[in-house]
Each structure stands twice: as structure tokens, then as C-alpha cells.
N, C-alpha and C positions, 0 to 999 in steps of 0.2 A: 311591121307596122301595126296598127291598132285598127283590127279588122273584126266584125262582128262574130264573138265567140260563141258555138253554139254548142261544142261539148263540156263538159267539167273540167277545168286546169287539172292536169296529172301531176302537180308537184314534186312526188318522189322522182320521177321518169326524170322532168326539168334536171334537178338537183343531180342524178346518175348523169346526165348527159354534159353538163355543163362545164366537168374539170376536163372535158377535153378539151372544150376554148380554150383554156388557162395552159393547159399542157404543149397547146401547138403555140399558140401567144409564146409563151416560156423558151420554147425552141428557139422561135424567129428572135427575140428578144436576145439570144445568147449571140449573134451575130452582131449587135452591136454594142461598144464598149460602154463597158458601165459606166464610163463618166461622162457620158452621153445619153445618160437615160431622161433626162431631165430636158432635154431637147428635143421636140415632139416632131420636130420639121425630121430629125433620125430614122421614126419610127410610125409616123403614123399610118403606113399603108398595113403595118403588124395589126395596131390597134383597131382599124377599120375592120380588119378581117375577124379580130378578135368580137368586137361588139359586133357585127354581122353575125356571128358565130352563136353568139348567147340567144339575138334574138332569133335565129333560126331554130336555135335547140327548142326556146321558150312557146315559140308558137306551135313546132312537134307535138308538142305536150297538152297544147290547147291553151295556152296561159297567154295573156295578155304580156309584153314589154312594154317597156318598164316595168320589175315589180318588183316588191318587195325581196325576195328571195335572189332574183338575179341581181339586183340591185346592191346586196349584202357579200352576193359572191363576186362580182365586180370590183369592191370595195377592197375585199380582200387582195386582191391582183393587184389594186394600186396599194394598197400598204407594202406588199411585198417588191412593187418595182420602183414605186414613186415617193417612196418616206421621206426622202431625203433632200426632195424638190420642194420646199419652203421655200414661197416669193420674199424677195428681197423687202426686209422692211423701209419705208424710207425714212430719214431723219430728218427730221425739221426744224430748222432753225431763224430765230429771228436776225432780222437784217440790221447791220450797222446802227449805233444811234442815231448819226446824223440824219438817215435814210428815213429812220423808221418815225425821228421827231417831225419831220418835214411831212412824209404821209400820214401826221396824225392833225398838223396845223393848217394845212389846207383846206378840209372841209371845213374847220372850225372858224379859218379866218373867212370863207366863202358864205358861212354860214352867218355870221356878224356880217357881212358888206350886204349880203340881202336883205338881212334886218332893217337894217339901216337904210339904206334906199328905200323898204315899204314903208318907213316910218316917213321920212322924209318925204317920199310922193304924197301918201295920206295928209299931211302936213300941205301940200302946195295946195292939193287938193281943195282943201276948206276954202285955200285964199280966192282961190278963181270961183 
């Protein structure tokens, strides 16, 4: 967690420590089929252990997690396991004419009967 640092971030040390995340992550990863990578309900007791892992390495080091650097080498870990996990785009498409004329006449013709009625009350109005 983000607990108040009181030595200098050791960077180098972080960066020496941190492919081991990656290397035991990597391990546990090979247990499950690649075409399952993409499926986090799989995996994600690896992944917990894994990001545990970084920030345990990070705050060793005195460094703040989140940062930049673990951040970058995190990144890297998901290009190499997750590339291929693009969310589905969805395709949008407009609805039948019929549908789409009728949800376009409704407000319009609702919009004319309002009119019409203010004008019309306005109108009684004067007489009374």
C-alpha cells in the first residue's frame, strides 16, 4: 500500500527484484491453457500473487506502488500474456424503418398536440 516513505526509492534494486514476479506469474500461467488466458475467472489467484509480488518487491526498495517503473514492467507481462484479449467491439446498427420512422413521429407529433393545446387554452383563456 501507500505508506509514508521515509528512505529514497532504490530503483535499480525494485527493477533487479521484480522479474521474479514475472517469472513465478509465468510458471503459474503455464498451468493454464492458453486459450484461456483471456479469462481472468482462470487465473486470477496467479495474478493476485503476481501484483502482491511487485508491490512487495516495490516497497523493499522503498518505492512507492504504483509507479511508474512497476507500472512499465507490469505492462510488459500483460503484452506478453494479454495481447490477444481485445474486448469485443460491438456493432451498431439502426433499427428497421418502420421502427425507427415511428420513434422519430412520436415526439414530433406529441410535440404539435402540446402546441396546440397551449395555444388553444391561451385562446379560451382571453374569453373567460
Amino acid at each position: 500500500g501507500a505508506h509514508q516513505q521515509t528512505e529514497l526509492c532504490n530503483e535499480s534494486l525494485m527493477l533487479e527484484k521484480l522479474p521474479a514476479c514475472g517469472k513465478s506469474f509465468e510458471e503459474m500461467m503455464k498451468k493454464v491453457d492458453s486459450k484461456k488466458w483471456c479469462n481472468l475467472t482462470e487465473f486470477i489467484m496467479y495474478y493476485d500473487n503476481f501484483t502482491q509480488c511487485t508491490e512487495r518487491e516495490a516497497n523493499n526498495a522503498s518505492c512507492f506502488w504504483p509507479n511508474p517503473l512497476a507500472e512499465g514492467f507490469i505492462t510488459g507481462i500483460h503484452k506478453q500474456f494479454f495481447s490477444n484479449c481485445t474486448s469485443e467491439k460491438v456493432h451498431w446498427e439502426d433499427p428497421p424503418d418502420e421502427i425507427l420512422i415511428t420513434l422519430i413521429l412520436i415526439p414530433v407529433m406529441l410535440t404539435c398536440a402540446m402546441i396546440t393545446l397551449v395555444v388553444w387554452c391561451s385562446k379560451r383563456s382571453d374569453i373567460l
